[in-house]
LOVOMAR-840533 format. One record per residue: residue number from 1; y negated, z, x negated of N, C-alpha, C, CB in turn. Coordinates in Angstrom, 3 decimals, decimal comma. Each point is the difference from the previous one (the first is absolute). Last residue first. Glycine has a CB too. Layout:
N
{resi: NUM n.north: Y n.up: Z n.east: X ca.north: Y ca.up: Z ca.east: X c.north: Y c.up: Z c.east: X cb.north: Y cb.up: Z cb.east: X}
...
***
This chain:
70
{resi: 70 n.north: -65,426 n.up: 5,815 n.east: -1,248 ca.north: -1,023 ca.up: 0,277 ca.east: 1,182 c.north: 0,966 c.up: 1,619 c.east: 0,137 cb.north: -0,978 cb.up: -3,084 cb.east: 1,582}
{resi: 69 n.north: 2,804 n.up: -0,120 n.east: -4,618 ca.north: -1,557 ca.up: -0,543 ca.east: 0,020 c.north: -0,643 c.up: 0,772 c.east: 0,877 cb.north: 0,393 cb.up: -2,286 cb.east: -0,435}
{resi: 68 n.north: 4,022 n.up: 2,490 n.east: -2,904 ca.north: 0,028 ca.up: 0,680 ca.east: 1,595 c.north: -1,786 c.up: -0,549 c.east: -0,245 cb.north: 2,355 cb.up: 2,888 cb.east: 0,584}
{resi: 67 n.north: 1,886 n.up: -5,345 n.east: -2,252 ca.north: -1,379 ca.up: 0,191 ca.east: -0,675 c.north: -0,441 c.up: 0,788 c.east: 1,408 cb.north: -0,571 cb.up: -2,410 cb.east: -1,969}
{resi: 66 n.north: 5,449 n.up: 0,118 n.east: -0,400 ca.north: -0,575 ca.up: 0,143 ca.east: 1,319 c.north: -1,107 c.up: 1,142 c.east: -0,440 cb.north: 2,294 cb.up: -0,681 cb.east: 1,717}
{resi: 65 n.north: 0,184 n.up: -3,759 n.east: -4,583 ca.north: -0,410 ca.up: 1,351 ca.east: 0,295 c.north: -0,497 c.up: 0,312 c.east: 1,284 cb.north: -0,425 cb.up: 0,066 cb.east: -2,127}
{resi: 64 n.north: 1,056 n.up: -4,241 n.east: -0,132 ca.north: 1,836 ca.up: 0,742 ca.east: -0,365 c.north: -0,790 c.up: 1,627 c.east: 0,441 cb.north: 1,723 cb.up: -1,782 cb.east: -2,968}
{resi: 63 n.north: -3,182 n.up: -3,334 n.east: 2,267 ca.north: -0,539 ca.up: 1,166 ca.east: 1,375 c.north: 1,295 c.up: 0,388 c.east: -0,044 cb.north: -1,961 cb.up: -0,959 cb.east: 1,852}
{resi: 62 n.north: 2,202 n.up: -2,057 n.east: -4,976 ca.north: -1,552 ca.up: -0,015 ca.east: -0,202 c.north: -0,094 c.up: 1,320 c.east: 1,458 cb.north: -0,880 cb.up: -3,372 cb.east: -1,168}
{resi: 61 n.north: 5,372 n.up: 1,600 n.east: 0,229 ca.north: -0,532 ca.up: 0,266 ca.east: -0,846 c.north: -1,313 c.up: 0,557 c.east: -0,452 cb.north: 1,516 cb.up: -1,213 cb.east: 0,185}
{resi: 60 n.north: 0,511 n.up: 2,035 n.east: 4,681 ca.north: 0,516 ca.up: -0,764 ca.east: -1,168 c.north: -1,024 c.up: 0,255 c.east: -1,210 cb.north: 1,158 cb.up: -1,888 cb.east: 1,580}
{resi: 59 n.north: 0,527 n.up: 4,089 n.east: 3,759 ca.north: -0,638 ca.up: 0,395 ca.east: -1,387 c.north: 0,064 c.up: -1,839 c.east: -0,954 cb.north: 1,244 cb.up: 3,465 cb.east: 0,013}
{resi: 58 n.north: 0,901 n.up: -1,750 n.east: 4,254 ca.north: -1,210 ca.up: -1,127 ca.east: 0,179 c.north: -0,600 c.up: 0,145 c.east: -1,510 cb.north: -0,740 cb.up: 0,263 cb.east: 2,924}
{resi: 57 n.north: 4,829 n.up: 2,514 n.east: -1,659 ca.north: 0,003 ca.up: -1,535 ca.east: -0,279 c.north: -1,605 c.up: -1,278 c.east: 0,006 cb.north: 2,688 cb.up: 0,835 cb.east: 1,272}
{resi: 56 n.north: -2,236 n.up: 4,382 n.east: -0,896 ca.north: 0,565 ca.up: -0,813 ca.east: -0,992 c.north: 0,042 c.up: -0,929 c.east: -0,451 cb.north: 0,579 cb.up: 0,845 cb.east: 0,417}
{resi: 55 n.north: -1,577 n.up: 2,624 n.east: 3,559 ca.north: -0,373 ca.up: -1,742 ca.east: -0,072 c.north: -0,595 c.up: -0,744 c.east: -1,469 cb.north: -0,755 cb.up: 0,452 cb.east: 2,663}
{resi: 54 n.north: 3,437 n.up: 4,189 n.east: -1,468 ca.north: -0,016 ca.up: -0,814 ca.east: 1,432 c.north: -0,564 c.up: -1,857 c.east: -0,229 cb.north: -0,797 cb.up: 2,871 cb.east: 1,418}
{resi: 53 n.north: -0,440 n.up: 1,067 n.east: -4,811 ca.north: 1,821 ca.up: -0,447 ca.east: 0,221 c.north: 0,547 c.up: -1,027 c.east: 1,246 cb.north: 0,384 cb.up: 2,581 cb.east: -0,846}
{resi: 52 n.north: -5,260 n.up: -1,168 n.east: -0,154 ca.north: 1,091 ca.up: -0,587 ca.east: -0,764 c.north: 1,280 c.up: -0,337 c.east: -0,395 cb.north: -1,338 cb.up: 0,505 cb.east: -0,050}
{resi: 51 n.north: -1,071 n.up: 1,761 n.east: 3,612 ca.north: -0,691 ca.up: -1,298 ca.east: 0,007 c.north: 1,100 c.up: -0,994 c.east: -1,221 cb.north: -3,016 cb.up: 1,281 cb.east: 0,652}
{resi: 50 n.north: 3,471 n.up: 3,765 n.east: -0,706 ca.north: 1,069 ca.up: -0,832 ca.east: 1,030 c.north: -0,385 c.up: -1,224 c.east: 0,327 cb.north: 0,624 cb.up: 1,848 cb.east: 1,031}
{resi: 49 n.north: -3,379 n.up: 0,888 n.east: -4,245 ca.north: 1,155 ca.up: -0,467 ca.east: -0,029 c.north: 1,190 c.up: -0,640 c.east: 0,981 cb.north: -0,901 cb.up: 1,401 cb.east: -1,422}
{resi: 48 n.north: -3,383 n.up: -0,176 n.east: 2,609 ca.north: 0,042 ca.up: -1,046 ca.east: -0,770 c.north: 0,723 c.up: -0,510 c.east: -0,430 cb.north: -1,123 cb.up: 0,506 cb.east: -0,203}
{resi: 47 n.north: 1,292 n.up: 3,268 n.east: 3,437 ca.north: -0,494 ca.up: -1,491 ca.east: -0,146 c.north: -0,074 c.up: -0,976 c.east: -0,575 cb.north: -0,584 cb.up: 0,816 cb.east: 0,587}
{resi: 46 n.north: 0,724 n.up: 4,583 n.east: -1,348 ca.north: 1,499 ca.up: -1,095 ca.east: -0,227 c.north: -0,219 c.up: -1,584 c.east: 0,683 cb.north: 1,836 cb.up: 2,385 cb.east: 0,343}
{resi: 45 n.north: -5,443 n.up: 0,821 n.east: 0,216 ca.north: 0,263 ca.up: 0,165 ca.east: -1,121 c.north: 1,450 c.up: -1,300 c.east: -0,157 cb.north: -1,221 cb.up: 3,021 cb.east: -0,058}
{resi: 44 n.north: 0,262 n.up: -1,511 n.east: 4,573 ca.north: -1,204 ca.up: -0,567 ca.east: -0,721 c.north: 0,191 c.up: -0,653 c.east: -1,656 cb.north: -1,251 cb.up: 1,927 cb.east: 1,621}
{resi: 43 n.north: 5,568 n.up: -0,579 n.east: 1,621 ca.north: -0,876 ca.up: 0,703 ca.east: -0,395 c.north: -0,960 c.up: -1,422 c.east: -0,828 cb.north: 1,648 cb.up: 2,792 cb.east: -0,069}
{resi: 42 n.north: 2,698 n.up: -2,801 n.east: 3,315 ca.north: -0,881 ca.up: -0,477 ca.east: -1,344 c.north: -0,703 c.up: 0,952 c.east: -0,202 cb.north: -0,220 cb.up: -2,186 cb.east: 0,232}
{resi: 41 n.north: 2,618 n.up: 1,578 n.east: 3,843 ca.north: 0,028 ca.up: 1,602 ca.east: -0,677 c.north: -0,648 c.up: -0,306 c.east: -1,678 cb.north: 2,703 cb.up: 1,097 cb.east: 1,601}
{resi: 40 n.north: -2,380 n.up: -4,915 n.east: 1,716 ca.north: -0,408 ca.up: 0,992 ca.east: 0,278 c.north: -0,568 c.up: 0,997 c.east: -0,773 cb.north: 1,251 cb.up: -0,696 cb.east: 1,256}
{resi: 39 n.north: 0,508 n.up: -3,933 n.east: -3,015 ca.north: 0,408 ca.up: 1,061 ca.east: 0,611 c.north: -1,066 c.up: 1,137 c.east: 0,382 cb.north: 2,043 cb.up: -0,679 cb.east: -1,172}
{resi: 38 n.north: -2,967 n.up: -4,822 n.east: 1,025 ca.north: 0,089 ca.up: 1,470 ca.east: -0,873 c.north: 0,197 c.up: 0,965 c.east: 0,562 cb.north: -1,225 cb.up: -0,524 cb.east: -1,244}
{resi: 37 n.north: 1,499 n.up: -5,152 n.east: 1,581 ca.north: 0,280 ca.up: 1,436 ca.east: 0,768 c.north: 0,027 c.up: 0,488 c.east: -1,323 cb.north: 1,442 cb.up: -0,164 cb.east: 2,418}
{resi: 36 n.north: -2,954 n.up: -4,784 n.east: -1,725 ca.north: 0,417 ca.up: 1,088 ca.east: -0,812 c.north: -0,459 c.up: 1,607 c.east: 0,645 cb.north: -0,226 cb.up: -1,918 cb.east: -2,136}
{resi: 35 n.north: 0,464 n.up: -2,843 n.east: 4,628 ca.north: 1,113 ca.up: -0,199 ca.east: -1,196 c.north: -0,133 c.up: 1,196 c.east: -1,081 cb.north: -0,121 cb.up: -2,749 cb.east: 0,225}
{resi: 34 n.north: -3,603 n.up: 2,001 n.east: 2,937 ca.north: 1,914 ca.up: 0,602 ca.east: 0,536 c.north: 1,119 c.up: -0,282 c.east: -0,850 cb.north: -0,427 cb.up: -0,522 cb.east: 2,321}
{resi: 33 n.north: -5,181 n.up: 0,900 n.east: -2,744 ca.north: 1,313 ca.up: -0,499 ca.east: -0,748 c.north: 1,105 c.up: 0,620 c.east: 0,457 cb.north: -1,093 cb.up: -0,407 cb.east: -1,925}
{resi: 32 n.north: -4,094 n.up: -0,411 n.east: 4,863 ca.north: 1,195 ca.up: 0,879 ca.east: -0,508 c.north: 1,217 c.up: -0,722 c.east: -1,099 cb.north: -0,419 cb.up: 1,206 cb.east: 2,532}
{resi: 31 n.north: -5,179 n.up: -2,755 n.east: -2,972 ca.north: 1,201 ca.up: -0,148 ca.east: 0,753 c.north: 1,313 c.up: 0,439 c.east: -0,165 cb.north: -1,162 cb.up: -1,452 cb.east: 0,263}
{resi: 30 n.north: -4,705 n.up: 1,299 n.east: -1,181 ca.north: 1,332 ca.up: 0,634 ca.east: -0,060 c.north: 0,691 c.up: -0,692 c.east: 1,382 cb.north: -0,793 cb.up: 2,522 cb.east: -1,371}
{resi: 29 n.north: -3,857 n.up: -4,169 n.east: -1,202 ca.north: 0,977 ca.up: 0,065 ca.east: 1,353 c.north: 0,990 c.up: 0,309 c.east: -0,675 cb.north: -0,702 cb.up: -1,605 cb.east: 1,669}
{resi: 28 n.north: -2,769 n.up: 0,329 n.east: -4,415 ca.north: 0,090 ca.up: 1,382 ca.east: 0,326 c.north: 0,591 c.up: 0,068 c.east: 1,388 cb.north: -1,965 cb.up: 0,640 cb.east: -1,480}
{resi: 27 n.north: 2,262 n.up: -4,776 n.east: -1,281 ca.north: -1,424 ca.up: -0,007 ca.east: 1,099 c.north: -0,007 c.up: 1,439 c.east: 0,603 cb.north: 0,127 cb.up: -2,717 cb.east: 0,889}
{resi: 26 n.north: 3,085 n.up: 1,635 n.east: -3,868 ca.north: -0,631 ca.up: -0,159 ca.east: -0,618 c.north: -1,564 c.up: 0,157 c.east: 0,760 cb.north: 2,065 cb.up: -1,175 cb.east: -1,319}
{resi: 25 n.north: 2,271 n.up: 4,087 n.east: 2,689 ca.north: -0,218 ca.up: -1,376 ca.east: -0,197 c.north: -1,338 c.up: 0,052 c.east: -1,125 cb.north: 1,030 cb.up: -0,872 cb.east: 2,702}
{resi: 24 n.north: 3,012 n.up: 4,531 n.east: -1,997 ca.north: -1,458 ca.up: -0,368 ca.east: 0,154 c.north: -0,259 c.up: -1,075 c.east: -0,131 cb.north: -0,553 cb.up: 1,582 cb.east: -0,567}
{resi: 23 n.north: 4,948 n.up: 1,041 n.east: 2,200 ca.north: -0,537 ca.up: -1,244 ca.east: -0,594 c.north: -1,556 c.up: 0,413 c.east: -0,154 cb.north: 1,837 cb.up: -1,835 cb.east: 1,157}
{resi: 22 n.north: 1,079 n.up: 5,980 n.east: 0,677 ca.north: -0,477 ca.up: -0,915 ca.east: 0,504 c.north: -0,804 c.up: -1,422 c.east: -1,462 cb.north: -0,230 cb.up: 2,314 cb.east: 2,573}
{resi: 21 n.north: 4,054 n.up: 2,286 n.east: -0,608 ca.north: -0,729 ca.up: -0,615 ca.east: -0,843 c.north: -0,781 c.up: -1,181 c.east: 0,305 cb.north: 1,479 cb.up: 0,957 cb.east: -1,170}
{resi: 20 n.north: -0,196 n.up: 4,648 n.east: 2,654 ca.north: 0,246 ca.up: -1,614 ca.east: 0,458 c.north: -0,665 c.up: -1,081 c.east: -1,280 cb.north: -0,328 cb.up: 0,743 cb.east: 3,012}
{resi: 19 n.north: 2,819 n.up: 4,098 n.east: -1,801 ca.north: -0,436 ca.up: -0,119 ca.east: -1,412 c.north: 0,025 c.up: -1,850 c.east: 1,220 cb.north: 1,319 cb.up: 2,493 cb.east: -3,153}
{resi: 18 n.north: -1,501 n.up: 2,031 n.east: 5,788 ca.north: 0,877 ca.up: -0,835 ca.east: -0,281 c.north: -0,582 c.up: -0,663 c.east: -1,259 cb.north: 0,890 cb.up: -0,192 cb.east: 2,402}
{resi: 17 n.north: -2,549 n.up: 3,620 n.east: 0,504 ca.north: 0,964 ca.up: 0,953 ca.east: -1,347 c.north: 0,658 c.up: -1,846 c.east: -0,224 cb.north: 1,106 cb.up: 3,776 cb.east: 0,983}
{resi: 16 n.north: -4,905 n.up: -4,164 n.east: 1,632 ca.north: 0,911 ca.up: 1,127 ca.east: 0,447 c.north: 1,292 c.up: 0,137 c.east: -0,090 cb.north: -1,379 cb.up: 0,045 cb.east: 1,168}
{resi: 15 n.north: -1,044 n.up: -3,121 n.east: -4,193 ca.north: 0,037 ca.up: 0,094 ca.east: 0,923 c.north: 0,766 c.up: 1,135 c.east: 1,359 cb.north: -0,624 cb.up: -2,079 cb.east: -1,552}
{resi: 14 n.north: -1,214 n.up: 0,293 n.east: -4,431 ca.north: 0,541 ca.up: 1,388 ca.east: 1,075 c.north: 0,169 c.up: -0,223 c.east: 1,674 cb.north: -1,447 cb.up: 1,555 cb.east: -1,762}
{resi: 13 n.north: 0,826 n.up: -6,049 n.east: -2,422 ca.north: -0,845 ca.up: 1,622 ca.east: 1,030 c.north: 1,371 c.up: 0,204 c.east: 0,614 cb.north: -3,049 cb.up: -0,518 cb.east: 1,036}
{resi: 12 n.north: 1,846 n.up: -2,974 n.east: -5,164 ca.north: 0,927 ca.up: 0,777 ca.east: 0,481 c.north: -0,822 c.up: 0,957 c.east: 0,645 cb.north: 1,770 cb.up: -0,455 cb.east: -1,610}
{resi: 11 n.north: -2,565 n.up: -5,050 n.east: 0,186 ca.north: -0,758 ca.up: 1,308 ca.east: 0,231 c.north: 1,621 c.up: 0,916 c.east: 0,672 cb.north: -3,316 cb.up: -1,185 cb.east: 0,737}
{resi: 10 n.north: 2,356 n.up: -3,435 n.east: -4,400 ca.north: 0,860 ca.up: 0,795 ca.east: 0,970 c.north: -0,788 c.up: 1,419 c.east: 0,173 cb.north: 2,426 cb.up: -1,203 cb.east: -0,792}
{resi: 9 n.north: -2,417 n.up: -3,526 n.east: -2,044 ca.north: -0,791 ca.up: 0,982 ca.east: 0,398 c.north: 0,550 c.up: 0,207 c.east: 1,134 cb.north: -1,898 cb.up: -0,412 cb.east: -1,112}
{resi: 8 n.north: 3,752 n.up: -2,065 n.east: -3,280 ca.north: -0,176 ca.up: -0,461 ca.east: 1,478 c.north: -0,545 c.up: 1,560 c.east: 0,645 cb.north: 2,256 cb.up: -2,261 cb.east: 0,152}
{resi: 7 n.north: -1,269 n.up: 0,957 n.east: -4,627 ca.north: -0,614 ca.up: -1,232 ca.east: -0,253 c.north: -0,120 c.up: 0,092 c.east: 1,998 cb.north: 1,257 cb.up: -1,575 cb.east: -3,104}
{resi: 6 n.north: 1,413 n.up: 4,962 n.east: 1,037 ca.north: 0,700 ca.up: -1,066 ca.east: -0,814 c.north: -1,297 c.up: -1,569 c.east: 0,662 cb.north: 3,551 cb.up: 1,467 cb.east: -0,039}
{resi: 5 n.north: -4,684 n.up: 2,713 n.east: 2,352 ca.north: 1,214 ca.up: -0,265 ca.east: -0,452 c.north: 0,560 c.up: -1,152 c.east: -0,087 cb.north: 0,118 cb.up: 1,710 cb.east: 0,606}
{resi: 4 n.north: -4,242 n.up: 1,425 n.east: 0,110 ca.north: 0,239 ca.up: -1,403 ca.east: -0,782 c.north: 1,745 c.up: 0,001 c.east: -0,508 cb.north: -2,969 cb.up: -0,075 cb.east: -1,088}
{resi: 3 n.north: 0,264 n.up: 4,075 n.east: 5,148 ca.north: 0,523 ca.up: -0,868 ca.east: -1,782 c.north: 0,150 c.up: -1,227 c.east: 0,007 cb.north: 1,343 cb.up: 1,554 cb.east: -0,724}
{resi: 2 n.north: -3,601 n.up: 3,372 n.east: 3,988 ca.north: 0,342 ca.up: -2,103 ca.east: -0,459 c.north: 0,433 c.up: 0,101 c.east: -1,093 cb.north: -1,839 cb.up: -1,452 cb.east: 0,874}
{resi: 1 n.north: 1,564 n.up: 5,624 n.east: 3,081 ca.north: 0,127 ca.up: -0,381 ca.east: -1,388 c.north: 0,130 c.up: -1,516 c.east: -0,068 cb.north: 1,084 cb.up: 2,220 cb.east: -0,600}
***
């Protein structure tokens, strides 16, 4: 799954059962985001919302949303 969160592109995969995240760059090079863990037992569906609660703070006036793109 990709989103646009709050103005920054982020890929979420399944890794044997682990939830990994990874940056998307602008030159289509991914790079892991160790700075955001997602629980395991998440489920597909509840993703987004926990995107949003977790990274709140990057939101501002003009990129106040997270946008599922892929």
């Amino acid at each position: 799954m990709k989103f646009n969160v709050y103005d920054k592109k982020i890929e979420v995969t399944k890794v044997s059962g682990n939830w990994i995240v990874f940056y998307i760059g602008n030159e289509g090079k991914n790079r892991t985001a160790y700075d955001i863990v997602i629980p395991d037992e998440l489920k597909e569906n509840e993703i987004k919302n926990y995107l949003e609660d977790l990274l709140h703070e990057w939101a501002t006036p003009s990129n106040n949303k997270i946008v599922v793109i892929e």
